[in-house]
N, C-alpha and C positions, 0 to 999 in steps of 0.2 A: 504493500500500500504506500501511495506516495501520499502525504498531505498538503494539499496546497491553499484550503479554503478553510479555515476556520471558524469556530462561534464560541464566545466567549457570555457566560452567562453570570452577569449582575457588573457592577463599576466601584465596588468597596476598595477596602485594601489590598486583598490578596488579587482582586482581577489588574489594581492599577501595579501591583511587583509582579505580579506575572508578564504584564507588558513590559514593565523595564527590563525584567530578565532577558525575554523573549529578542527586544532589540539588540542587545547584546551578542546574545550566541546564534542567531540564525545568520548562518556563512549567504544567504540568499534569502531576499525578502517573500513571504507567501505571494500569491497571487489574489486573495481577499479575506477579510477577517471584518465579521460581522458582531456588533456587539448589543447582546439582548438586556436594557436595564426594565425598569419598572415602568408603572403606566406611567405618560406625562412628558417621560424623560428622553428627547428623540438626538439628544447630542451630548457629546461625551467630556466631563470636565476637563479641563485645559493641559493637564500632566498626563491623563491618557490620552487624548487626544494626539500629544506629541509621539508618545512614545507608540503609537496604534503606526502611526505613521512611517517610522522606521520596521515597522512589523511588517507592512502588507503594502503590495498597490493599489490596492480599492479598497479602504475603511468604509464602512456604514455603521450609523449606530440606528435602534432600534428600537421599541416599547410594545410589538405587536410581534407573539408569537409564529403569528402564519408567515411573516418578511421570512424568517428564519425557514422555517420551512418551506418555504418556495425557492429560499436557496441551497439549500441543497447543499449544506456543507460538510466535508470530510468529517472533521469532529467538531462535537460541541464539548466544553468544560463548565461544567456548574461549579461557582466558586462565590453563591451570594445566600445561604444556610437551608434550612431544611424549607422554605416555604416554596425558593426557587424549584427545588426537585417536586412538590407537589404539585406546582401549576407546567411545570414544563416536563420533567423527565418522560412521564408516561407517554403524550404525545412525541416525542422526537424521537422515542425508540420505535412505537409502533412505525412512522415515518422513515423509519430504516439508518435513522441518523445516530451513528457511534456517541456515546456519553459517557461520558467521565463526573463524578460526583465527587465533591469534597466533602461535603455531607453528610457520612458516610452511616454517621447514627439515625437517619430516616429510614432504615433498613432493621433498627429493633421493632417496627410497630410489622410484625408481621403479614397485615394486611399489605402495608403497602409494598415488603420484599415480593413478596407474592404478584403484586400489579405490573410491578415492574420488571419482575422476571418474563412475567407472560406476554407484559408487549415487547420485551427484546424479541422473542421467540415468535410474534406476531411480526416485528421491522425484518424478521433474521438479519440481527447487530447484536453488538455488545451491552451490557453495563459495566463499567469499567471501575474499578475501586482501586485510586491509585493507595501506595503506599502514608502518602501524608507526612506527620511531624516525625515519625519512626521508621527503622530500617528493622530488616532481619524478617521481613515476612516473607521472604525465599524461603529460609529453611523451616521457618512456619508453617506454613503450606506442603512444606516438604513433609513435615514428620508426622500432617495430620492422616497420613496412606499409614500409618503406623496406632502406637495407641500413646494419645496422648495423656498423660496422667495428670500435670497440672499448669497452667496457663495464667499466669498472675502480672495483672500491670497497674504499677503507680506509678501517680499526675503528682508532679512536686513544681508549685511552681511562687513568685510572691506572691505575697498579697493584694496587691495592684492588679496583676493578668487575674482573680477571681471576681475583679467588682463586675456586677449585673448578674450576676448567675446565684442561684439557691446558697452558696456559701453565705453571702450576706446575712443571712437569718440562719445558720447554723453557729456562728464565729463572727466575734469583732474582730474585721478585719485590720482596722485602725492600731489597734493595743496588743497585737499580738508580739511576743518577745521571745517566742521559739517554735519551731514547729510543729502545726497542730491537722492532724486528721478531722479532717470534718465529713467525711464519705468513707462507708465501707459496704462493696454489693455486688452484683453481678453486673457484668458488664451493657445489658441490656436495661436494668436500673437507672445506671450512670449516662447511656445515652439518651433515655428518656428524662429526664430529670435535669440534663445538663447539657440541651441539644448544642451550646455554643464553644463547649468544651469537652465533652467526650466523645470528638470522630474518633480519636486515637483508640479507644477503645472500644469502639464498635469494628473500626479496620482491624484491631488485631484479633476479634473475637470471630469476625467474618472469615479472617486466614487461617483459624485455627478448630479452636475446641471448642465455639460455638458461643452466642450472647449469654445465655443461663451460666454455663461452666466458666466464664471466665470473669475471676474476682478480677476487683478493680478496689483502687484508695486514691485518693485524692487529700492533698496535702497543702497547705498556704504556712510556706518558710522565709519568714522574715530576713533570712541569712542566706538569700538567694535570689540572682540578679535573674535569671534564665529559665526558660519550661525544661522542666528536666524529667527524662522518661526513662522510667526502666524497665522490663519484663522477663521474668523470669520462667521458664519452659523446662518441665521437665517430661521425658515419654522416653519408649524403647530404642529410641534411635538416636538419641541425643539427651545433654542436658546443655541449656543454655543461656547464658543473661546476658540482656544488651542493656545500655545506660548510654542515653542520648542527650545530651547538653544541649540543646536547640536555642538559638541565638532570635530574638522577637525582632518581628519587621519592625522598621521606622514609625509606621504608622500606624500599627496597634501593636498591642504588647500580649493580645492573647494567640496570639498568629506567631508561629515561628517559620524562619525562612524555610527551614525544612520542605513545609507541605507547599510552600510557593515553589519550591526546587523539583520537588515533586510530581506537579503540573507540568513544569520545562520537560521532566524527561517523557511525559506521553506524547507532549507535541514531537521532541526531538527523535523518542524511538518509530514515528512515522515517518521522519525526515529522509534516513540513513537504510545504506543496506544492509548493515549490519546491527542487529537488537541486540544487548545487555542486558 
């Protein structure tokens, strides 16, 4: 597959460092990259705008589903939280249009794994779950062909990247002076509960040992500048722990570059003839 036409879904933060990445490492600009924000919104702030422009030949921006779909583009990336997947994911896969979800915890509510499975399988396309703020779900994936015994991952992150989310009413976030658990559950829990904070946890439970089976903790550490992930995997074919320092975009602090890099390599592993 070569990809030449892109669709980029929502204009936040992670859509606007995904452009600037994008400018950067594309050795040849797309041939069009179409960008889906909300109603209202049919032109692109001033810093994606620039950066859309070193991306592609033809930028369009967007607020009506059907543009999208009458274009017809290679992939689309949803990178705007769990509402974008509900008004859009379903239609673009039936449309046979490849998707990529950041989102990745819209897939605990099993109604909607289910919806969306069935219209990939209606589009024959993908859903595509990239990897996000964490690595290691290669061998994740790998040793779920085996038996996996236990699947464990904690969110360690300040107290700052938790304001807006359920923490707030669990812990003063303000007066904390060491680090404090404020979550402990299954991973299908944590995505429900913490739609704007636990993809991670939904992706590693997607790659692995399932939402129920995989505990999850959540952590707000005063004595910590960075989202820091760890998971620990134990099964017959390995045991394994990974610990990811993930470094927070400029422009939000709950976003690590990570899952923006992450994005880059679905675009890129279309690019090239060679996949990693």
């Amino acid at each position: 597959m070569t990809l030449n036409h892109l669709c980029i879904i929502g204009a936040g933060s992670i859509a606007a460092e995904l452009l600037d990445t994008l400018a950067h490492v594309l050795e040849a600009p797309l041939e069009r990259l179409i960008v889906l924000q909300r109603a209202g919104k049919t032109t692109l702030p001033e810093d994606m705008a620039q950066a859309a422009s070193r991306c592609a030949i033809t930028v369009q921006a967007s607020d009506n589903l059907a543009d999208v779909i009458a274009a017809r583009p290679d992939l689309a990336i949803e990178c705007a939280g769990h509402g974008a997947v509900h008004a859009y994911g379903e239609q673009l896969l039936e449309n046979g249009i490849e998707t990529v979800i950041a989102s990745t915890g819209v897939l605990a509510d099993d109604a909607w794994h289910d919806r969306l499975r069935r219209a990939a399988q209606a589009g024959q396309t993908r859903l595509v779950l990239p990897a996000g703020a964490v690595g290691g779900m290669d061998i994740l994936a790998a040793l779920q062909n085996g038996t996996l015994d236990t699947v464990a991952y904690t969110s360690r992150k300040p107290p700052h990247a938790w304001r807006g989310s359920p923490a707030e009413a669990a812990v003063d976030l303000d007066s904390l002076t060491g680090e404090t658990v404020f979550f402990e559950g299954s991973a299908r829990r944590a995505a429900v509960d913490y739609p704007q904070n636990a993809n991670v946890a939904a992706t590693i439970a997607l790659a692995g040992a399932g939402l129920d089976a995989t505990t999850v903790r959540m952590i707000a550490d005063p004595d910590v500048q960075a989202n820091i992930h760890q998971i620990e995997i134990a099964s017959d074919g390995a045991e394994v722990q990974v610990r990811i320092v993930g470094k927070p975009t400029a422009r939000n602090p709950k976003t690590s570059l990570p899952t923006v890099y992450s994005l880059v390599r679905e675009v890129m592993r279309r690019r090239g003839p060679i996949v990693s």
